[in-house]
N, CA, C and O of each residue as an XYZ file, in Angstrom:
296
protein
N     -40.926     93.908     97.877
C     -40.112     94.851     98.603
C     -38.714     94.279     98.869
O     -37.649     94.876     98.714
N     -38.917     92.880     99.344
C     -37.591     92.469     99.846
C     -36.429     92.387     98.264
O     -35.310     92.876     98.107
N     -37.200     91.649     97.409
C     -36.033     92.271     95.547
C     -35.591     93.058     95.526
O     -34.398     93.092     95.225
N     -36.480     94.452     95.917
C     -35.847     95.510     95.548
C     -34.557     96.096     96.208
O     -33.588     96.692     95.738
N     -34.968     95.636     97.702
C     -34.262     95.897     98.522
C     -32.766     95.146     98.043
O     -31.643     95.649     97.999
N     -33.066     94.208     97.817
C     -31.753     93.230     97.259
C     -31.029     93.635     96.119
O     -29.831     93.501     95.872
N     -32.333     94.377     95.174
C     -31.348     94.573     93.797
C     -31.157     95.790     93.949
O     -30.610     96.095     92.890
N     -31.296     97.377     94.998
C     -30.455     97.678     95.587
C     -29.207     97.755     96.307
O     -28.410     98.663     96.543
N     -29.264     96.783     96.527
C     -27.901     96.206     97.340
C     -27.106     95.918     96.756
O     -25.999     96.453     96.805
N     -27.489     94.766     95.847
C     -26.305     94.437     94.789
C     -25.557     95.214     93.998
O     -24.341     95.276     93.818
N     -26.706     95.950     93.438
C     -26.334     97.449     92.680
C     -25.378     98.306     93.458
O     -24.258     98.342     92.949
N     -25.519     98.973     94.505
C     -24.547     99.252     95.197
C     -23.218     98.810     95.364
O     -22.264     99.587     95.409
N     -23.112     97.356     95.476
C     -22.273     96.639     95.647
C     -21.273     97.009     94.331
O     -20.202     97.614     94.274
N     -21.933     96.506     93.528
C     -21.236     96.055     91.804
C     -20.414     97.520     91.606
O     -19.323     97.583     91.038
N     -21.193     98.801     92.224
C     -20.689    100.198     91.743
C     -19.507    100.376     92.670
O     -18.503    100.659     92.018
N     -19.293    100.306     93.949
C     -18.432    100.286     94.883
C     -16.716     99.682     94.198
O     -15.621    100.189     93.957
N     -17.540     97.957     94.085
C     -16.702     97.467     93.572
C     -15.852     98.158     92.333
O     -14.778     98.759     92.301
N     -16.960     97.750     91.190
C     -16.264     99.129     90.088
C     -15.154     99.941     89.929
O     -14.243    100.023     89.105
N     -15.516    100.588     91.062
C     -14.863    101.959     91.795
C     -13.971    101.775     92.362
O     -13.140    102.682     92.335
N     -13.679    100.661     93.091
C     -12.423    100.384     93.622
C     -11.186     99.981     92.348
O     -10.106    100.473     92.021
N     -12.062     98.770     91.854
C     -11.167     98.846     90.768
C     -10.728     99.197     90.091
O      -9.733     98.564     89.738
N     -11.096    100.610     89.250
C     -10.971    101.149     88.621
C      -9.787    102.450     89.086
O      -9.131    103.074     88.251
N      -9.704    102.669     90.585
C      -8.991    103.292     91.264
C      -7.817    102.506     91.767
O      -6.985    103.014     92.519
N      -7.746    101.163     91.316
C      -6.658    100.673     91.895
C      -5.973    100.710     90.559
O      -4.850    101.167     90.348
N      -6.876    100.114     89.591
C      -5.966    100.515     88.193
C      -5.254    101.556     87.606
O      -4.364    101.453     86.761
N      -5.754    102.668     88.165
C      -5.679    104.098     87.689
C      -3.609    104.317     89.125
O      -2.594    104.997     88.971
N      -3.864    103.741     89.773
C      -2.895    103.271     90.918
C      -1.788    102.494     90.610
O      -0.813    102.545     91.359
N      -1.779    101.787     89.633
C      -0.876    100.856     89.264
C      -0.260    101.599     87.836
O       0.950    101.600     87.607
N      -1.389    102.309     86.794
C      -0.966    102.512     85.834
C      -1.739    103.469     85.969
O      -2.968    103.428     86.041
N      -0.713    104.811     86.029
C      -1.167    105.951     85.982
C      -1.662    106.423     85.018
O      -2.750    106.998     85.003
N      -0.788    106.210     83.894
C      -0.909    107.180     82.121
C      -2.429    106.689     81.819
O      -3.131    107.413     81.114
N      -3.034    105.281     82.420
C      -3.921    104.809     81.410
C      -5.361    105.584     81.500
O      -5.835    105.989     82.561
N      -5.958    105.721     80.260
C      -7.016    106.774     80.192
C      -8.018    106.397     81.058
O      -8.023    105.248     81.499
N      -9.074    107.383     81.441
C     -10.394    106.428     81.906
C     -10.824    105.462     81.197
O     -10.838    104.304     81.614
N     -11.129    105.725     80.327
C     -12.098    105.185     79.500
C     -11.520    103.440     78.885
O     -12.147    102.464     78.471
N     -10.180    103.694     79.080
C      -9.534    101.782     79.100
C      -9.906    101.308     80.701
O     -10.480    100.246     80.946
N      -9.469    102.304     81.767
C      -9.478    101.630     82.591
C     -11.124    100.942     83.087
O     -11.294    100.064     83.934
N     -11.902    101.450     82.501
C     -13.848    101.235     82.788
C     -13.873    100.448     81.926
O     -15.025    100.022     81.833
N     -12.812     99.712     80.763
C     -13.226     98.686     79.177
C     -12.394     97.718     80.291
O     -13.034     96.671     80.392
N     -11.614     97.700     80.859
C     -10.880     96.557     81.221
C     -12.173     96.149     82.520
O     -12.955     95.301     82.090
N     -12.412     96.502     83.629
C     -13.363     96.862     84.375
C     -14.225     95.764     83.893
O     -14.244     94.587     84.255
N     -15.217     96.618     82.656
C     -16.310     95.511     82.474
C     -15.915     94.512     81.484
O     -16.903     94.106     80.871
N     -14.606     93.869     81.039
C     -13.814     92.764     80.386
C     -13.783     91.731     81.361
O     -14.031     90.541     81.170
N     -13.409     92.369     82.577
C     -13.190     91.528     83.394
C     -14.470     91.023     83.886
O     -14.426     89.801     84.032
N     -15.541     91.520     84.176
C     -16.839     91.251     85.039
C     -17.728     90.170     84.200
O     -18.388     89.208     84.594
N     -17.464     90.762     82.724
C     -18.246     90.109     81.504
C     -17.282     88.153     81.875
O     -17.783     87.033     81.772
N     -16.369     88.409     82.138
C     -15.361     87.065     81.608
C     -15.746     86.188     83.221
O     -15.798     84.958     83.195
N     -15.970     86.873     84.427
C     -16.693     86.099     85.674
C     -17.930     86.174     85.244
O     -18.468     85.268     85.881
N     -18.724     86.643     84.599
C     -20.228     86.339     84.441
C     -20.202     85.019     84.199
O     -20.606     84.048     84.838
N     -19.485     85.190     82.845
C     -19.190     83.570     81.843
C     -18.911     82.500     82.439
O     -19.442     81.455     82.062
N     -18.000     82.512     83.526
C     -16.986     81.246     84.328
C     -18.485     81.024     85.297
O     -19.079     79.960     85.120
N     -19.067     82.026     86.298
C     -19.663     81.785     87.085
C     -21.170     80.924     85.793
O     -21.527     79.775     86.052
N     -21.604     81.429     84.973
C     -22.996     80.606     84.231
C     -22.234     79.021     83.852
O     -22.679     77.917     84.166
N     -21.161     79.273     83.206
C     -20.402     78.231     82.944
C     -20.684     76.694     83.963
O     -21.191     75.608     83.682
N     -20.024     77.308     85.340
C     -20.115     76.538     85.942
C     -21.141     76.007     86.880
O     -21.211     74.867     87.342
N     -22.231     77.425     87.164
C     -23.877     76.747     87.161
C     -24.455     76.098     86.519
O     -25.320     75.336     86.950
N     -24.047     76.250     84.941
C     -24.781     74.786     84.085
C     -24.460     73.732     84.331
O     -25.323     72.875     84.522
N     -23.154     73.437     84.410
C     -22.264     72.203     84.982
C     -22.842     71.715     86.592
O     -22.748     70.513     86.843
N     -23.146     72.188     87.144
C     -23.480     71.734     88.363
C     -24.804     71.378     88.246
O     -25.102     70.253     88.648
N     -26.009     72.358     87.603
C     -27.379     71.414     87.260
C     -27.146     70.724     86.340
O     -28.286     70.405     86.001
N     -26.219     70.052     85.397
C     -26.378     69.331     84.321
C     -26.008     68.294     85.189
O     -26.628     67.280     84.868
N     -25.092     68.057     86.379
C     -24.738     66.708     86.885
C     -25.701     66.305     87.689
O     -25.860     65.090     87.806
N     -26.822     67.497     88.650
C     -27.507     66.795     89.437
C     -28.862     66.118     88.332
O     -29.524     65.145     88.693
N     -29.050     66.682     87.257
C     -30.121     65.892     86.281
C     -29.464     64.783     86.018
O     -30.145     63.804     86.324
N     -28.324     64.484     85.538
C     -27.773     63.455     85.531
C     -28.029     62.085     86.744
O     -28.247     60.893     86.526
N     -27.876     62.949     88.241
C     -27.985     61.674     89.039
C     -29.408     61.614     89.147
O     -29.805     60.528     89.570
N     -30.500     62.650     88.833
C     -31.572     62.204     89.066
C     -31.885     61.110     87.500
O     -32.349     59.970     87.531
N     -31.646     61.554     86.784
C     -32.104     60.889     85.565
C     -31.372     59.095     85.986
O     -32.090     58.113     85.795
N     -29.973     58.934     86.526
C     -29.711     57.549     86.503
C     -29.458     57.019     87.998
O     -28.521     56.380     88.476
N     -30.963     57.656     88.711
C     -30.782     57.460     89.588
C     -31.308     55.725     90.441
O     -31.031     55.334     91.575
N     -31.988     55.143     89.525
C     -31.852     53.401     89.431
C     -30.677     52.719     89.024
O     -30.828     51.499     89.074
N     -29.535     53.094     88.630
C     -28.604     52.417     87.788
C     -27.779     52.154     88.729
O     -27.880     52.907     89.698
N     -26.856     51.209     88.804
C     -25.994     50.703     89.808
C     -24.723     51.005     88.574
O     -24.809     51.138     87.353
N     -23.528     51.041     89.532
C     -22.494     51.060     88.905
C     -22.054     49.759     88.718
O     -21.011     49.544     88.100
């Protein structure tokens, strides 16, 4: 119950967001069609997916690291 409740939430969230953005774009650059302004939208979300996995691997790859040399003296 409590997931769902969560991946409700998030869901909500992500659409809100969306929506804002997509209305701020439409705000800045009027002429531009929907349908760029919803490609730029999920360009952008796709390119923080990446940075955010990016840098979760990087952060468990260093703590395996200190566990793996975690006898070794410098």
């Amino acid at each position: 119950m409590r997931k769902i409740g969560g991946l409700l939430l998030l869901i909500g969230i992500c659409i809100l967001t969306v929506w804002g953005i997509i209305q701020w774009i439409r705000e800045i650059f009027p002429s531009v069609p929907d349908y760029v302004s919803v490609a730029i939208v999920i360009a952008v979300i796709g390119l923080c997916l990446i940075i955010i996995s990016l840098i979760r691997e990087r952060i468990k790859d260093t703590e395996e690291d200190k566990k793996k040399f975690k006898g070794v003296e410098k």
